[in-house]
C-alpha positions in Angstrom: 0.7 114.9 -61.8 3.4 117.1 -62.8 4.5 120.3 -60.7 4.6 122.2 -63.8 1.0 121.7 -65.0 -0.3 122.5 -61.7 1.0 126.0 -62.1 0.0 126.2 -65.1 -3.3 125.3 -64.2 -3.3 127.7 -61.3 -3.0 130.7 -63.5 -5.8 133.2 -64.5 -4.7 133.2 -67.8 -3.1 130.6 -70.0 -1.2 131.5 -72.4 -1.1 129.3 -76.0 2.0 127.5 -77.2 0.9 129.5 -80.5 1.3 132.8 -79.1 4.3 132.0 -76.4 6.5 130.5 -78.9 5.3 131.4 -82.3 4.6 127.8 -83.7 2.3 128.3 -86.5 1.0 125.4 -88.8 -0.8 124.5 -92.2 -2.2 122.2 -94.0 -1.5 120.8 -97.4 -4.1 118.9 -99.7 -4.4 118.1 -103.2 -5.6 114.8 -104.8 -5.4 116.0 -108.0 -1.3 114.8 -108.5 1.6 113.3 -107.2 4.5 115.2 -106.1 7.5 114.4 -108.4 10.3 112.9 -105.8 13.5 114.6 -107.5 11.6 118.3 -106.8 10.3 117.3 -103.3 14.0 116.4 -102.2 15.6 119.2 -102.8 12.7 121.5 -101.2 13.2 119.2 -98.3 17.1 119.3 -98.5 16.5 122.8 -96.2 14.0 121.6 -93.8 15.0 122.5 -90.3 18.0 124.1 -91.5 17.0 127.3 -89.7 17.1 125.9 -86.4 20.2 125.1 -86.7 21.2 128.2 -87.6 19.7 130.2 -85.1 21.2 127.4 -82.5 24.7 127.5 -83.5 25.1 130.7 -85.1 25.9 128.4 -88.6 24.0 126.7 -91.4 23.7 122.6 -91.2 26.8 122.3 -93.0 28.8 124.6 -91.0 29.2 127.7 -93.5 28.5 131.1 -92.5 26.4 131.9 -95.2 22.4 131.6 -94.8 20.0 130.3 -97.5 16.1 131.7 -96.8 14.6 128.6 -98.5 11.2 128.2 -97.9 11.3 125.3 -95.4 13.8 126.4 -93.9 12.2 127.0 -90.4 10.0 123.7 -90.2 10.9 121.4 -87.6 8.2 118.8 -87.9 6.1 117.2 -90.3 3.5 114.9 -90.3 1.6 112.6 -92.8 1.0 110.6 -96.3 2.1 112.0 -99.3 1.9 110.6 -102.5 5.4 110.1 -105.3 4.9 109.9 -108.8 7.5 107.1 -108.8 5.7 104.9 -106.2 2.5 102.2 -106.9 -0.8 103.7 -105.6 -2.6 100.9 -103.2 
């Protein structure tokens, strides 16, 4: 048992990982195609790349400059997706 969940547990109220750190999450689904690799790698080219940002004060690369892409902020993925360039099973 760790000291820290006991006190946790010992509060009135807990509060959510959600709300305490801001995580938010979502969920992506379509059957209908497959993503097309060349266009998937350069949306995830910029995943993360916020974190390490706000952690050093630069961009992954070490320039100053700071590129809002949309994926910027994720730090964790999860799951199957399916390339247009790979065999289905």
């Amino acid at each position: 048992e760790s000291a820290g969940w006991l006190a946790e547990l010992a509060k009135p109220h807990h509060t959510p990982e959600t709300e305490e750190y801001g995580v938010g999450s979502f969920v992506y689904r379509n059957d209908d195609r497959p993503f097309h690799p060349e266009r998937l790698a350069k949306i995830m080219n910029n995943f993360g790349t916020s974190l390490v940002k706000n952690i050093s004060g630069k961009n992954a690369d070490g320039s100053e400059s700071y590129d809002d892409a949309i994926f910027s902020s994720v730090i964790r993925c999860k799951g199957e997706m399916w390339l247009s360039n790979a065999d289905a099973c």
